[in-house]
PyMOL CGO cylinders between C-alpha atoms (Angstrom):
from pymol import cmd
from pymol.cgo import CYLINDER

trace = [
    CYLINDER, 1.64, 1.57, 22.05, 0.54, 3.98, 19.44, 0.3, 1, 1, 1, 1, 1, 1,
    CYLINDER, 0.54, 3.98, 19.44, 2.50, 5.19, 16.37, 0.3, 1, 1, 1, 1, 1, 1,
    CYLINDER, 2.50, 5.19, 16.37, 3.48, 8.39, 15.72, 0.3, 1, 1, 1, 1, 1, 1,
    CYLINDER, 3.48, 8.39, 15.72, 3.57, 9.29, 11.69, 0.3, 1, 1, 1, 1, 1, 1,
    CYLINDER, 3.57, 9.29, 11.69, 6.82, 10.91, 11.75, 0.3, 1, 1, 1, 1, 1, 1,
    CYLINDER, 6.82, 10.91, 11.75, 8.45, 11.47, 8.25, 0.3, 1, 1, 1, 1, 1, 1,
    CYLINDER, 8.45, 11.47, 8.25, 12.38, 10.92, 8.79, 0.3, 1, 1, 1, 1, 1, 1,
    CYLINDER, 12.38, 10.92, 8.79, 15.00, 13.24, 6.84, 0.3, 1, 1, 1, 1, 1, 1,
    CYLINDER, 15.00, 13.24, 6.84, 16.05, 12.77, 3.44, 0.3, 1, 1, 1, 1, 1, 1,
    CYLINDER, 16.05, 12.77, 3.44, 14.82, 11.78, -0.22, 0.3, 1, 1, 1, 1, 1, 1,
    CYLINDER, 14.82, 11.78, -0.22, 13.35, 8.39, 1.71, 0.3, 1, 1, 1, 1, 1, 1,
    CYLINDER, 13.35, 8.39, 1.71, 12.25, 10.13, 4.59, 0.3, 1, 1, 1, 1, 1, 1,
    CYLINDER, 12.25, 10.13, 4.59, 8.41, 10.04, 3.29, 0.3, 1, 1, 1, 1, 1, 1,
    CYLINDER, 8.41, 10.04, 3.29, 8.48, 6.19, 3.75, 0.3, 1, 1, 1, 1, 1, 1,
    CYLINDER, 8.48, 6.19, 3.75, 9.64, 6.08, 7.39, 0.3, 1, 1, 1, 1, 1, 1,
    CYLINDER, 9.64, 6.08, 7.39, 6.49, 5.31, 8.93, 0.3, 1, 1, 1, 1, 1, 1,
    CYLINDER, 6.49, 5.31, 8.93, 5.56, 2.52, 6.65, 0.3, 1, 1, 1, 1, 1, 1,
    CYLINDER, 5.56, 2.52, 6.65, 8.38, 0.55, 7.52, 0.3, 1, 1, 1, 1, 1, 1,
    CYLINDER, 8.38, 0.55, 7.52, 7.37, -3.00, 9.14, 0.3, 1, 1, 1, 1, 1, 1,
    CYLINDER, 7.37, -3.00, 9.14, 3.79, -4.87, 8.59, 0.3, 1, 1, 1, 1, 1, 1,
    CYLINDER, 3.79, -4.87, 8.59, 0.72, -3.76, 8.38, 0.3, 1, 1, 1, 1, 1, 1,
    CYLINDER, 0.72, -3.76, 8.38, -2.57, -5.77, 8.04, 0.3, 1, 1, 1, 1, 1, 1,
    CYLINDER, -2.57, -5.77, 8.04, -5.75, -5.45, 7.03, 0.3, 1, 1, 1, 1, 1, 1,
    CYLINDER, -5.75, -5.45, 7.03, -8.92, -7.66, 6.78, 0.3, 1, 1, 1, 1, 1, 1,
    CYLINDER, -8.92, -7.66, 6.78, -12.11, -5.87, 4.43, 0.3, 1, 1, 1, 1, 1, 1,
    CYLINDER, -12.11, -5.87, 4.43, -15.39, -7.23, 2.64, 0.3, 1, 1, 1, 1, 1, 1,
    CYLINDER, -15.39, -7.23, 2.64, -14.85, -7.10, -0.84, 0.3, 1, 1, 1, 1, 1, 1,
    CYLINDER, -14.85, -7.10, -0.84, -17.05, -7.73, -4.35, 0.3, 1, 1, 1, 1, 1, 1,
    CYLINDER, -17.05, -7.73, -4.35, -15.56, -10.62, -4.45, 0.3, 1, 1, 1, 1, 1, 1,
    CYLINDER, -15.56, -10.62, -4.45, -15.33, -11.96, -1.01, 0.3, 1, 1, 1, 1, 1, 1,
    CYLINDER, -15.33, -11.96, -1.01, -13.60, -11.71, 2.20, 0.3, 1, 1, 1, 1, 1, 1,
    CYLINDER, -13.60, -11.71, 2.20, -10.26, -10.47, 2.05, 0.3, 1, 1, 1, 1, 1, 1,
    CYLINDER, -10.26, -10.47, 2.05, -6.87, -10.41, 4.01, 0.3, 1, 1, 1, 1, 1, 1,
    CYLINDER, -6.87, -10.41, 4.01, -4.22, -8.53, 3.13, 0.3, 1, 1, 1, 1, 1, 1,
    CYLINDER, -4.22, -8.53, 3.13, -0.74, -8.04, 4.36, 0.3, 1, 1, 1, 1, 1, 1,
    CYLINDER, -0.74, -8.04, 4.36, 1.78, -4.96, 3.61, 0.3, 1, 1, 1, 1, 1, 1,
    CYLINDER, 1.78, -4.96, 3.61, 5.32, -5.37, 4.48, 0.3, 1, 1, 1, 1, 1, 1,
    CYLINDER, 5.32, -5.37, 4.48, 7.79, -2.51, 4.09, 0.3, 1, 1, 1, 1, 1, 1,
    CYLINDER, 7.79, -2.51, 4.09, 11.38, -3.03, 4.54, 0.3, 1, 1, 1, 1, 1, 1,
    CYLINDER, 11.38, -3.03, 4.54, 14.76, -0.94, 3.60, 0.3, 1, 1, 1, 1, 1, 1,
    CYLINDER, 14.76, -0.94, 3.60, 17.00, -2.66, 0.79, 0.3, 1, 1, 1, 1, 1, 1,
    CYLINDER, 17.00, -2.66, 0.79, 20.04, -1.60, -0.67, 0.3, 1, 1, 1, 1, 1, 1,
    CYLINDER, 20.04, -1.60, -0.67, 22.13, 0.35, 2.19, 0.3, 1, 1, 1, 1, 1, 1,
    CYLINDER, 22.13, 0.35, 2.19, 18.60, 2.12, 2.86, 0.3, 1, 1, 1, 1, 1, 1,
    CYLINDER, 18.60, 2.12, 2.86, 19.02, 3.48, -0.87, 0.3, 1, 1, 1, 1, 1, 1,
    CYLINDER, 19.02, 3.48, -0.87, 15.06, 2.13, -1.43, 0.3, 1, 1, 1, 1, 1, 1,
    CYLINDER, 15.06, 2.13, -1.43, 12.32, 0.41, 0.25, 0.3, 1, 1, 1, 1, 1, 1,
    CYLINDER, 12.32, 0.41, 0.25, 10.63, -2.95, -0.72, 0.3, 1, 1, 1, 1, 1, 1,
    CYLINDER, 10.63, -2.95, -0.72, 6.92, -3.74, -0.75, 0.3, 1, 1, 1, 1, 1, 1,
    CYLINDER, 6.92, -3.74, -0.75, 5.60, -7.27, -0.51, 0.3, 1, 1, 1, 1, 1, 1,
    CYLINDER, 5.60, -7.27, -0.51, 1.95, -7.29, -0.57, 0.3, 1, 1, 1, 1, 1, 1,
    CYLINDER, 1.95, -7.29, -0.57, -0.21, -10.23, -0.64, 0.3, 1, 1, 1, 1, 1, 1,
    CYLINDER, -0.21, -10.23, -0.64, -4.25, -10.60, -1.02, 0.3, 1, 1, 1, 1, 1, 1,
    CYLINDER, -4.25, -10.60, -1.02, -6.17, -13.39, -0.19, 0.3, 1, 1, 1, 1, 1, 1,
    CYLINDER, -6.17, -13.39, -0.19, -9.53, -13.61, -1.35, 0.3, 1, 1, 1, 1, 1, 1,
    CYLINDER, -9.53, -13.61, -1.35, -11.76, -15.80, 0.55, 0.3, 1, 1, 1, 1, 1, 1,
    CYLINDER, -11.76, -15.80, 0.55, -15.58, -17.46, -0.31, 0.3, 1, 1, 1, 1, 1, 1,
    CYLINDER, -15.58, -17.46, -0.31, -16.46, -18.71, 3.25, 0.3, 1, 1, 1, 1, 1, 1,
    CYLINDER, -16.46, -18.71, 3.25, -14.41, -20.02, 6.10, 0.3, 1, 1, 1, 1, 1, 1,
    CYLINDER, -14.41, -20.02, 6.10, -12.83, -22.48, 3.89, 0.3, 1, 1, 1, 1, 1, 1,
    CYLINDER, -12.83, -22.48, 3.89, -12.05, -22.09, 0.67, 0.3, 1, 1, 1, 1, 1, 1,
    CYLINDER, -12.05, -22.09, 0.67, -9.59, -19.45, -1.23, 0.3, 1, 1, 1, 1, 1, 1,
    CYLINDER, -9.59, -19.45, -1.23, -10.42, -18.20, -4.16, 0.3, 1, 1, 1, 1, 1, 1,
    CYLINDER, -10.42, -18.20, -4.16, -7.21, -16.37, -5.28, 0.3, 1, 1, 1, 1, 1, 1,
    CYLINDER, -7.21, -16.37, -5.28, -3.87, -15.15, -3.86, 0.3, 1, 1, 1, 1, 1, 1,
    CYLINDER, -3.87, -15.15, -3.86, -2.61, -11.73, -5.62, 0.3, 1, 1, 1, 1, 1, 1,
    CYLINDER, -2.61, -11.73, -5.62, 1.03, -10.56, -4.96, 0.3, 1, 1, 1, 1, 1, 1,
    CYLINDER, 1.03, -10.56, -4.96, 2.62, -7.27, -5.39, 0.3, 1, 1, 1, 1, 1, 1,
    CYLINDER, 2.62, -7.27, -5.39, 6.65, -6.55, -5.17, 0.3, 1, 1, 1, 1, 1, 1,
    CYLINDER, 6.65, -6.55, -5.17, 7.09, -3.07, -5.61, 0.3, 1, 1, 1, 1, 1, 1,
    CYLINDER, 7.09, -3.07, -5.61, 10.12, -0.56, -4.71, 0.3, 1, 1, 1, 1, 1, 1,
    CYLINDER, 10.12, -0.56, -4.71, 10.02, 2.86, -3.63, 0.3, 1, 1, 1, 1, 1, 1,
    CYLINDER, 10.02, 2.86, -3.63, 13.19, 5.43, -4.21, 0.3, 1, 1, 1, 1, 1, 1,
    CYLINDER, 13.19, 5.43, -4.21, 14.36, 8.08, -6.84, 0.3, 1, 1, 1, 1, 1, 1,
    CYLINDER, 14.36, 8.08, -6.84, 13.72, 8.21, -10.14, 0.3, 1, 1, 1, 1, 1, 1,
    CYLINDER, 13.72, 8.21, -10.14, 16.01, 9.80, -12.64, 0.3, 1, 1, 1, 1, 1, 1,
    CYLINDER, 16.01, 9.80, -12.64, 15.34, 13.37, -11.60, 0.3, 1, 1, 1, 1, 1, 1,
    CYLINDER, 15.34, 13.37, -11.60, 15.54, 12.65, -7.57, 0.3, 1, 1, 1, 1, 1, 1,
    CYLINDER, 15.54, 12.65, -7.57, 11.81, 12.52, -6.97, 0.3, 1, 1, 1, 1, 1, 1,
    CYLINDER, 11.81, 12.52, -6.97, 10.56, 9.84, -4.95, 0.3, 1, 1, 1, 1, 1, 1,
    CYLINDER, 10.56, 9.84, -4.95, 8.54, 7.10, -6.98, 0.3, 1, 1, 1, 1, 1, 1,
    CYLINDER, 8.54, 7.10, -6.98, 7.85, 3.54, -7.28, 0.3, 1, 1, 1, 1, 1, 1,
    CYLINDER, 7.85, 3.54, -7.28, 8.09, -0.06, -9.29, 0.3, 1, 1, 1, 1, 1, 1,
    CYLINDER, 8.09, -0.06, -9.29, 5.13, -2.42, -9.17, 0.3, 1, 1, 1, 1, 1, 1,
    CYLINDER, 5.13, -2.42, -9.17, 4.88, -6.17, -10.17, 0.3, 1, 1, 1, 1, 1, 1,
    CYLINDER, 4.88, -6.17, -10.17, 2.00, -7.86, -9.74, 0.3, 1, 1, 1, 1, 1, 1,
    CYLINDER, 2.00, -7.86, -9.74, 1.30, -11.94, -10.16, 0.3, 1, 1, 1, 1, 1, 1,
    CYLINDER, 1.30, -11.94, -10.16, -1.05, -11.31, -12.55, 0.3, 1, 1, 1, 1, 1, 1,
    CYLINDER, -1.05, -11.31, -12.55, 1.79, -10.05, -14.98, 0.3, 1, 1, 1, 1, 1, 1,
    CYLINDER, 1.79, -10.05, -14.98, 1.14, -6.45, -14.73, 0.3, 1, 1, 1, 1, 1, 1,
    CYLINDER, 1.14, -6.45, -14.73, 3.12, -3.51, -13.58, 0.3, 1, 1, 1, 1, 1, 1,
    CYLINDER, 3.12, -3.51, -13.58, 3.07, 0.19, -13.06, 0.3, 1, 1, 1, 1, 1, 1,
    CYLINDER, 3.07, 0.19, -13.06, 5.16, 3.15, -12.25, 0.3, 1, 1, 1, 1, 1, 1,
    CYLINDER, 5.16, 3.15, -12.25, 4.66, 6.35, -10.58, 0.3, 1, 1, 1, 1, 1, 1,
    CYLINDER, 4.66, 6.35, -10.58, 5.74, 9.07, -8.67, 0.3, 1, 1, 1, 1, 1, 1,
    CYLINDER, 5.74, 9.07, -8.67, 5.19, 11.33, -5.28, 0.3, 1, 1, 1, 1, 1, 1,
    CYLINDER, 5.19, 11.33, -5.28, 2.12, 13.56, -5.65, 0.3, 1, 1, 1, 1, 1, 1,
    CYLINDER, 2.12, 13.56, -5.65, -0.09, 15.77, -3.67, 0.3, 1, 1, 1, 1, 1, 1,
    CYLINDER, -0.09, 15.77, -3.67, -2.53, 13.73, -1.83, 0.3, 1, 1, 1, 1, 1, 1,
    CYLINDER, -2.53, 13.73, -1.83, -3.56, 16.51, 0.89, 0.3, 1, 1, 1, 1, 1, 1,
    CYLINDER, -3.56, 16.51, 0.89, -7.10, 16.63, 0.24, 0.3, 1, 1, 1, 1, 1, 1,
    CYLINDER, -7.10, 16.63, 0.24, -7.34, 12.93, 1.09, 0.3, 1, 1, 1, 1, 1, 1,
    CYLINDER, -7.34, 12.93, 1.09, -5.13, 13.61, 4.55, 0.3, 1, 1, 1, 1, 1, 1,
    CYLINDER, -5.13, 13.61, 4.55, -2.69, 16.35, 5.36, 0.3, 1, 1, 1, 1, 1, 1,
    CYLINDER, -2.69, 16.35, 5.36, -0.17, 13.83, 6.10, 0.3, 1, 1, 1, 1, 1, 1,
    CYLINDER, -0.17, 13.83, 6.10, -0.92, 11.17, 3.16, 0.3, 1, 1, 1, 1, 1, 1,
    CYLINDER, -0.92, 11.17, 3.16, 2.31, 10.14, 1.50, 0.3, 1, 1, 1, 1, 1, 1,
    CYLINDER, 2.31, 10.14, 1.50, 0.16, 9.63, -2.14, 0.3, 1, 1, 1, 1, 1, 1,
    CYLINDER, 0.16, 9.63, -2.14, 1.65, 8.42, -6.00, 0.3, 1, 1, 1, 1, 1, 1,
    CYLINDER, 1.65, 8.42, -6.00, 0.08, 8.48, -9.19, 0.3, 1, 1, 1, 1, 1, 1,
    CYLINDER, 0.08, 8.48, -9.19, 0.33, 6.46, -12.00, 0.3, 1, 1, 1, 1, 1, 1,
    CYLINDER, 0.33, 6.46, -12.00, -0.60, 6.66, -15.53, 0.3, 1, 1, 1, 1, 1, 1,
    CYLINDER, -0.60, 6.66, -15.53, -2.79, 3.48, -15.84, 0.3, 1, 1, 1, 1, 1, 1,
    CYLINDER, -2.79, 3.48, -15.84, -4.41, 1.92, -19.22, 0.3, 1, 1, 1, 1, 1, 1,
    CYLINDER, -4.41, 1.92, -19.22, -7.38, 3.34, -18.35, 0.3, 1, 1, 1, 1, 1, 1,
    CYLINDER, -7.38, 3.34, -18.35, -6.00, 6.73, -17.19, 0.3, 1, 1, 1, 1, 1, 1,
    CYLINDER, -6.00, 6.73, -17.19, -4.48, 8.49, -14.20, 0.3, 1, 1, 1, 1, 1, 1,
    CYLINDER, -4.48, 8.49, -14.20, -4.63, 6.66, -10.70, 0.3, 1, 1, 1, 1, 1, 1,
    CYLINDER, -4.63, 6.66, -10.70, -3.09, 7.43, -7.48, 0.3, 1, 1, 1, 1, 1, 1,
    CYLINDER, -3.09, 7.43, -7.48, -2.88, 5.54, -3.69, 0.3, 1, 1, 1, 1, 1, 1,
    CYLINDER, -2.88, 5.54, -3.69, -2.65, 7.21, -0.87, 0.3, 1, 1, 1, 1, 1, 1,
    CYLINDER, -2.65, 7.21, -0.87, -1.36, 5.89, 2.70, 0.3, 1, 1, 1, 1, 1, 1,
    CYLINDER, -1.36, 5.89, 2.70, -1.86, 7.98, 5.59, 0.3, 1, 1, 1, 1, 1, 1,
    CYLINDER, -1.86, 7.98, 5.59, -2.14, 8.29, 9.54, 0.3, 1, 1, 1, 1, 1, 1,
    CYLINDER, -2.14, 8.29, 9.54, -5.70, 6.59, 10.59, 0.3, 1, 1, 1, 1, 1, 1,
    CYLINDER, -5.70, 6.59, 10.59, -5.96, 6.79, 14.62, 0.3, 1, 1, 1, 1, 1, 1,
    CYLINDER, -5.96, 6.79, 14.62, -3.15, 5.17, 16.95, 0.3, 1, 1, 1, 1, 1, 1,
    CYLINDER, -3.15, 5.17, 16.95, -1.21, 2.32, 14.92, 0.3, 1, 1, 1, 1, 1, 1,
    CYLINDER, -1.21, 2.32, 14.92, -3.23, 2.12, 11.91, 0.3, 1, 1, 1, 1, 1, 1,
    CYLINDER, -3.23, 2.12, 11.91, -3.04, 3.33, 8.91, 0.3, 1, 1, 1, 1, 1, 1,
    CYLINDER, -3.04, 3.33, 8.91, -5.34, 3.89, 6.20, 0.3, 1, 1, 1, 1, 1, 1,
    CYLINDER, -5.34, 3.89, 6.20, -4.88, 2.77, 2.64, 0.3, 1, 1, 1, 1, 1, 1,
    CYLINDER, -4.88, 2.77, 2.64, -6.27, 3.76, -1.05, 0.3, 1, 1, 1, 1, 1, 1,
    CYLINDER, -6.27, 3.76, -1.05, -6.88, 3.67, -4.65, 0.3, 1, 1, 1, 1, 1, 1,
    CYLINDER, -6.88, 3.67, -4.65, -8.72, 6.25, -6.75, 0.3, 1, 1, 1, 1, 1, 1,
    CYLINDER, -8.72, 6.25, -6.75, -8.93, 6.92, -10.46, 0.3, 1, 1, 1, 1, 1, 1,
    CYLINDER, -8.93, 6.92, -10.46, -9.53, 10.54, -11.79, 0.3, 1, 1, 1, 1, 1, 1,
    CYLINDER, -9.53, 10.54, -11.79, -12.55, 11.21, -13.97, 0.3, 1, 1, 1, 1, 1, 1,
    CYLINDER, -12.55, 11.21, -13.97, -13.78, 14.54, -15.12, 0.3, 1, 1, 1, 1, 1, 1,
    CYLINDER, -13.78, 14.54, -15.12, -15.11, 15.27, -11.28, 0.3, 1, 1, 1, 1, 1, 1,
    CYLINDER, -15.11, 15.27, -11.28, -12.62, 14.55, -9.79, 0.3, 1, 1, 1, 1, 1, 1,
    CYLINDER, -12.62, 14.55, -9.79, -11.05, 11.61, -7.43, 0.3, 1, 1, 1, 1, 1, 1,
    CYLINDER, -11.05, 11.61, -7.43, -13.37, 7.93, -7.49, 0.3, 1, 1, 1, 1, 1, 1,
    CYLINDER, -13.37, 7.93, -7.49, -12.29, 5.62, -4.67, 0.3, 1, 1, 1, 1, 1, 1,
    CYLINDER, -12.29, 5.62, -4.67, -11.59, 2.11, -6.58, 0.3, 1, 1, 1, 1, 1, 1,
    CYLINDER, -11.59, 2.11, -6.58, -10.23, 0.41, -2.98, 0.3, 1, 1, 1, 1, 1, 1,
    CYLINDER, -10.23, 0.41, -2.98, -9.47, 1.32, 0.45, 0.3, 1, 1, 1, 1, 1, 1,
    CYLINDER, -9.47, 1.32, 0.45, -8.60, -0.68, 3.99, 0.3, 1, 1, 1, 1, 1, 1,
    CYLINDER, -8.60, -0.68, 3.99, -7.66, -0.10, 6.94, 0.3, 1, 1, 1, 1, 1, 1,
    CYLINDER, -7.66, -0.10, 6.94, -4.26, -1.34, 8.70, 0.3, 1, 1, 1, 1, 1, 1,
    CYLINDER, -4.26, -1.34, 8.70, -3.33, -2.06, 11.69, 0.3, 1, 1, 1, 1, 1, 1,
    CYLINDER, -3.33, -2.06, 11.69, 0.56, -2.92, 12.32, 0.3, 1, 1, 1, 1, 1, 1,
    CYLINDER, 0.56, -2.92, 12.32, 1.38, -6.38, 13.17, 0.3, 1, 1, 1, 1, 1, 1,
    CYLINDER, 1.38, -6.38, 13.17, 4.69, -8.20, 13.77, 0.3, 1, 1, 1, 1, 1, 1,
    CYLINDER, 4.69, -8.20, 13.77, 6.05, -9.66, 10.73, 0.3, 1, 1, 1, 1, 1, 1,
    CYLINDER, 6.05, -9.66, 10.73, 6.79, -13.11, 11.70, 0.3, 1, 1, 1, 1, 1, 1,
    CYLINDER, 6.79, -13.11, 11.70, 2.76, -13.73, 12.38, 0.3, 1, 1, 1, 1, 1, 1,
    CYLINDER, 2.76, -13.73, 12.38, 1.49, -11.62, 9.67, 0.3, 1, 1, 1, 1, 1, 1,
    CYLINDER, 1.49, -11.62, 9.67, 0.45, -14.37, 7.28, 0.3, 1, 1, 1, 1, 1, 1,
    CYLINDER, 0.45, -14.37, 7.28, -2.94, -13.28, 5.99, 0.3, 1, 1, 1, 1, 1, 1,
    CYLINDER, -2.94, -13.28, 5.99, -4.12, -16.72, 6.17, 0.3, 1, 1, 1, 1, 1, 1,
    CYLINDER, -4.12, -16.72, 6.17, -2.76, -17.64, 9.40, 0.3, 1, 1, 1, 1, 1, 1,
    CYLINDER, -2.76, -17.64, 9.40, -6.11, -17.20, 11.76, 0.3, 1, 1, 1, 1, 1, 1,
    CYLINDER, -6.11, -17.20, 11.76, -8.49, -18.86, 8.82, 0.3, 1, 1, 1, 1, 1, 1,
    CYLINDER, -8.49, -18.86, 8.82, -8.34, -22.77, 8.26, 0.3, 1, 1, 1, 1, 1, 1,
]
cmd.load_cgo(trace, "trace")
C-alpha cells in the first residue's frame, strides 16, 4: 500500500508523514549498516520524538558499533518548527526548519550550526513508501552530501536493525 506524503495542519503538520518506522540498510566507509528511524507524537501531540539507531556491521557476524540518536521536533521560542539531538557519543545539536526545495519540492529539511559550520538533513518523498534521507554541509559551492539512505516503512515491533543478521 503506498504512502502518500501529506503534510497535516498546524505548527507540527510538517512531521505528519514521518510518523511510524522507517528502515534503511546502506554500504558505508565503515561497513555495512542498518539503521532504524522511529517517529512518534509525545506530549498531547505538542512534539514528536526521534529514536534512531545505527548498526555498523564488518561481515555477517560481528558489530562494530551501535550509534543512537533521541531527538525532538516542535517550536522553538519564536514558533518555528526545530529540533533537539542527543547522540551516544555525547554530542548534540539544534536546528531549525529551512528551505530544502532544491533537494525535493516536498523535503521537510533543518539546519544546524555545526563545529565545523552550517549543516542541514533533509527527508523527503522517494517513490511509494519510502522515503529518502540526508546530510550535507555547506562549503563555498554550495551543498556536499556527507550521508544519505533510503527508507522504506516497516512496522515498529520488527524493526530491530539487527533482527535479520545473526
Amino acid at each position: 500500500m503506498a504512502t502518500v506524503w501529506q503534510t497535516g495542519r498546524g505548527k507540527m503538520g510538517p512531521l505528519a508523514p514521518l510518523i511510524g518506522a522507517w528502515r534503511a540498510d546502506a554500504e558505508t566507509p565503515m561497513g555495512p549498516v542498518a539503521c532504524l528511524r522511529a517517529f512518534a507524537p509525545i506530549l498531547g501531540g505538542k512534539f514528536v520524538q526521534l529514536d534512531a539507531e545505527w548498526q555498523f556491521r564488518a561481515g555477517e557476524q560481528a558489530t562494530l558499533r551501535a550509534y543512537r540518536e533521541r531527538a525532538v521536533f516542535g517550536p522553538d521560542q519564536d514558533g518555528v518548527l526545530a529540533f533537539w539531538s542527543f547522540t551516544s557519543d555525547g554530542k548534540r545539536s539544534q536546528g531549525r526548519l529551512a528551505d530544502g526545495s532544491e533537494i525535493h519540492e516536498k523535503a521537510l529539511c533543518f539546519e544546524a550550526r555545526m563545529t565545523a559550520g552550517l549543516a542541514r538533513q533533509a527527508y523527503f518523498p522517494k517513490g511509494e513508501d519510502s522515503m529518502g534521507w540526508r546530510v550535507e554541509a555547506q562549503t563555498k559551492k554550495g551543498w556536499r552530501v556527507l550521508s544519505q539512505h533510503l527508507y522504506t516503512r516497516v512496522d515498529a515491533s520488527a524493526a530491530d536493525p539487527a533482527a535479520d543478521k545473526p
